[in-house]
C-alpha positions in Angstrom: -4.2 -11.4 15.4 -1.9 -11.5 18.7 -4.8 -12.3 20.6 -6.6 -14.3 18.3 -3.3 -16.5 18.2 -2.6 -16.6 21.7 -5.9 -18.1 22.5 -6.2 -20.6 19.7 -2.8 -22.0 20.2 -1.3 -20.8 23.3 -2.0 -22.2 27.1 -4.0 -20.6 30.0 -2.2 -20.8 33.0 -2.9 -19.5 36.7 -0.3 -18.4 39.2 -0.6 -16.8 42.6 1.2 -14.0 42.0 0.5 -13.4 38.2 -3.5 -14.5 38.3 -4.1 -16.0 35.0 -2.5 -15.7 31.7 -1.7 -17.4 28.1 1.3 -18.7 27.6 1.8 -19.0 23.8 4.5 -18.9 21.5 5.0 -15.8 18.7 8.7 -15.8 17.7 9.6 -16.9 21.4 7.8 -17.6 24.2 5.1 -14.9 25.7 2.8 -14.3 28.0 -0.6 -12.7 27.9 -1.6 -11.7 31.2 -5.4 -11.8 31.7 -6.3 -8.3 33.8 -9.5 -7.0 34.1 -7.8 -3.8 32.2 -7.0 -6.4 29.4 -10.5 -7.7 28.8 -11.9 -4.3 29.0 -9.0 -3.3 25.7 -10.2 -6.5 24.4 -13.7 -5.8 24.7 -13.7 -2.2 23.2 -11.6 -3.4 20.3 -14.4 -5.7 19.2 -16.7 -3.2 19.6 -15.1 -0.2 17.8 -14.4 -3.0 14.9 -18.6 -3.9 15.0 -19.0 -0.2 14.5 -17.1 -0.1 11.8 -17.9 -2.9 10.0 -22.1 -2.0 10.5 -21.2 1.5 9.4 -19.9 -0.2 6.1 -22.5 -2.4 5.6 -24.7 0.2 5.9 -22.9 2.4 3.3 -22.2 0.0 1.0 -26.6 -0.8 1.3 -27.2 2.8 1.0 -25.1 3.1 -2.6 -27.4 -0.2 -4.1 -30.2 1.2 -2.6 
């Protein structure tokens, strides 16, 4: 939900030092740095939660089957 909120209401910004990043606020102002290591986290996370949710769909066909 951190990231989810951080994109739909936070800024993207780009500095020279930082590179880019979300500036957003959650109970004070944050930053979400944009790395390639972060979209990699990002990226896994959606896919371990597509596993999961096709593994449930799948058990929940198999039981009505």
């Amino acid at each position: 939900m951190v990231w989810r909120n951080a994109f739909a209401h936070g800024n993207v910004r780009n500095d020279t030092k930082k590179g880019c990043f979300i500036k957003y606020y959650s109970g004070g102002e944050k930053e979400l740095i944009l790395t390639d290591s972060f979209w990699l986290k990002l990226e896994n996370c959606f896919n371990d939660c597509s596993t999961l949710l096709k593994d449930v769909a799948d058990n929940i066909k198999n039981k009505n089957a």
